[in-house]
C-alpha positions as CSV (number, residue, x, y, z in Angstrom):
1,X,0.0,0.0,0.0
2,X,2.8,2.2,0.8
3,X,4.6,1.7,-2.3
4,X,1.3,2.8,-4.2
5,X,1.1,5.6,-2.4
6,X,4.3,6.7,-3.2
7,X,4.8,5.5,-7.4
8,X,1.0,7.6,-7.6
9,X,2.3,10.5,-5.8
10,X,5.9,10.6,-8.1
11,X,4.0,10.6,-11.1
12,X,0.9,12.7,-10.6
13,X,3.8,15.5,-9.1
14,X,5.0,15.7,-12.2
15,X,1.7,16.9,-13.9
16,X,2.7,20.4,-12.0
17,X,5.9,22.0,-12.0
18,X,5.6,23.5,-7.8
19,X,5.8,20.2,-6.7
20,X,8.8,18.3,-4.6
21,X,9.9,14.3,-4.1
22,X,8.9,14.0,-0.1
23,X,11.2,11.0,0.5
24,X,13.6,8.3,-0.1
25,X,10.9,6.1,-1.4
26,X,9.4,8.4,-3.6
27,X,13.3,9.5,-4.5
28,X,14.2,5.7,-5.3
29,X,11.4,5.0,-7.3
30,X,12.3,8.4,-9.6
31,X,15.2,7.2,-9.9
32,X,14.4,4.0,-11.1
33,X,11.7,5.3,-13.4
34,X,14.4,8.2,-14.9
35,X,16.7,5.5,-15.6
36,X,14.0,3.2,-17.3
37,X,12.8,5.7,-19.4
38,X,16.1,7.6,-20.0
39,X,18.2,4.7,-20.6
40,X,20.7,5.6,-18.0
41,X,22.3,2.8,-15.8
42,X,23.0,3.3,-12.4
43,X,25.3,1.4,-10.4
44,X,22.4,-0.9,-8.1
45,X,25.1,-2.1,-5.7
46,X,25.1,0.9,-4.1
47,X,22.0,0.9,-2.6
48,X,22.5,4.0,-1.6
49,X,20.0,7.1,-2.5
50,X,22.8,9.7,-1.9
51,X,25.3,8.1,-4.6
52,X,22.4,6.9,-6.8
53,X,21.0,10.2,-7.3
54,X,24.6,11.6,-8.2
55,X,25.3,9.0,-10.9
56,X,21.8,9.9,-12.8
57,X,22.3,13.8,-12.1
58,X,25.6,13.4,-13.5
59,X,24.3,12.0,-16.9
60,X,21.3,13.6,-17.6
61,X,21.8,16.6,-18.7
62,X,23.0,14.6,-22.2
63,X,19.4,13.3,-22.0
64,X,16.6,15.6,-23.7
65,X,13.2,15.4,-21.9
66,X,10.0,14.0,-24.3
67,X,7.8,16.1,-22.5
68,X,6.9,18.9,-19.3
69,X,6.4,16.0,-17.2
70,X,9.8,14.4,-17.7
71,X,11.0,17.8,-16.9
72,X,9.0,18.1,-13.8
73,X,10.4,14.9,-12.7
74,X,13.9,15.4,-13.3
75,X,14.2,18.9,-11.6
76,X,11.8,17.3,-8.4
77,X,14.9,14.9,-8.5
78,X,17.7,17.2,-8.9
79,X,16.1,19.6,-5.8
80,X,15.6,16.5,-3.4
81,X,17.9,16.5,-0.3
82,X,18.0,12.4,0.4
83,X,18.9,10.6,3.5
84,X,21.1,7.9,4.2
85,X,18.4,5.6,4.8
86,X,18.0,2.5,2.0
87,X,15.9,-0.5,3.5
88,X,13.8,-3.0,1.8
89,X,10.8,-0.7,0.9
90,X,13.2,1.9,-0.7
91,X,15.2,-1.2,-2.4
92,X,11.6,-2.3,-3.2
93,X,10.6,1.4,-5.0
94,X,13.5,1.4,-7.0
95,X,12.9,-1.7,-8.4
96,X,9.4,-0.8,-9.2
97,X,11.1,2.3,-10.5
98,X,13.0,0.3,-13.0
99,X,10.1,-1.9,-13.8
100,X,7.5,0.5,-14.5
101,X,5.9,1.2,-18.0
102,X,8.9,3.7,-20.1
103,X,5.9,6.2,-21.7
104,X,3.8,6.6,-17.8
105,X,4.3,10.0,-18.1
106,X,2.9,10.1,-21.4
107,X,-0.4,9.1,-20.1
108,X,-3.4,10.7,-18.6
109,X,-4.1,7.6,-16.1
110,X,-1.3,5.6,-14.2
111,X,-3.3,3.5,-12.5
112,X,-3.2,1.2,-15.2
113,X,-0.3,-1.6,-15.1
């Protein structure tokens, strides 16, 4: 439930530009999604949200967002301060992250699977 509550709340934040990532589970699952749909790898033996984070930021600015939202969720990324903290549930929303449909942003509903 907790992990639902956090993938709907990354990606309907992106459908406004004022919003901000709340969390490491919301963090590891934007990352996970970024590099699915970007194509960027990330080391996953970090497990580490702090180093993570860094090793996307540090590539994407070669990627070129599709769309607004993409945007949105890159700079909600970029602005987010993560803790330490990496447990099962944020191992668990980055690999839901990575998982998730590529083009979610490019539809109106994401409840769909």
């Amino acid at each position: 439930m907790v992990q639902d509550i956090a993938r709907g709340a990354v990606i309907r934040k992106t459908q406004k530009d004022v919003n901000i990532i709340t969390g490491n589970y919301e963090a590891a699952f934007a990352i996970g999604l970024l590099s699915r749909i970007t194509g960027i790898a990330v080391n996953t033996e970090e497990k580490d949200v702090v180093i993570m984070k860094a090793q996307l930021m540090e590539q994407i600015p070669s990627y070129e967002p599709r769309n607004d939202r993409e945007q949105v969720l890159i700079r909600m990324l970029k602005d987010y301060k993560p803790s330490a903290v990496w447990d099962e549930d944020v191992e668990a929303m980055f690999q839901r992250g990575l998982l998730e449909d590529a083009d979610i942003l490019t539809k109106e509903s994401f409840f769909h699977r």
